[in-house]
C-alpha positions in Angstrom: 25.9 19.0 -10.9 27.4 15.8 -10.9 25.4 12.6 -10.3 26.4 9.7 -8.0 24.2 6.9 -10.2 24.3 6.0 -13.2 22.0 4.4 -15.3 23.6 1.2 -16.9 25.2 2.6 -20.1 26.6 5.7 -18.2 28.1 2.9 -15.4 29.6 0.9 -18.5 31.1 4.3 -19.7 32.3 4.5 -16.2 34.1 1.3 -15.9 35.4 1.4 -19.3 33.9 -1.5 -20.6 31.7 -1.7 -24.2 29.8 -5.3 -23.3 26.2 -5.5 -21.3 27.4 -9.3 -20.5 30.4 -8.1 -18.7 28.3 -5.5 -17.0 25.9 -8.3 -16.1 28.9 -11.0 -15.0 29.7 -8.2 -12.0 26.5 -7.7 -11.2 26.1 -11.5 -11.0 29.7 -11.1 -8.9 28.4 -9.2 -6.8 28.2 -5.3 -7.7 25.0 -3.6 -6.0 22.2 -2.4 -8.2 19.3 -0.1 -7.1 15.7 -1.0 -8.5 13.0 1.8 -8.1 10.4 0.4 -10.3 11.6 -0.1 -13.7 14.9 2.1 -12.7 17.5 0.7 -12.3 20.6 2.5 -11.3 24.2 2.2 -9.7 26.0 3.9 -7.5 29.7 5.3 -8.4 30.6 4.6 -4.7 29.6 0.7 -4.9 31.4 0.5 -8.6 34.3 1.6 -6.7 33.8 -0.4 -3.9 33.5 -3.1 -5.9 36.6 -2.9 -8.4 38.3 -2.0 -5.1 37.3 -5.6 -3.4 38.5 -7.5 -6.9 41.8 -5.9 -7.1 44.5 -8.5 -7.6 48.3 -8.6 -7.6 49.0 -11.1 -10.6 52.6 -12.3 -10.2 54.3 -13.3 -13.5 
């Protein structure tokens, strides 16, 4: 069974990033986090929703 949230460590895995400050700097950018309680969880579709919404074309 695959899961559609991830807690925060398995959404850092998932965006290939090692810092809980970066994590936090797109949550504070934007990226939507779902509180139950003391659960806290994101969705896979909103990471890629998000990444999706900050892609760039950087011209040299």
């Amino acid at each position: 069974m695959t899961t559609n949230f991830f807690n925060y460590k398995d959404a850092m895995k998932y965006l290939g990033i090692k810092s809980p400050i970066t994590l936090r700097n797109y949550i504070n950018q934007g990226l939507p986090v779902i509180e139950i309680g003391n659960s806290k969880k994101i969705s896979k579709d909103s990471i890629d929703e998000f990444m999706k919404e900050h892609q760039k074309v950087i011209s040299k």
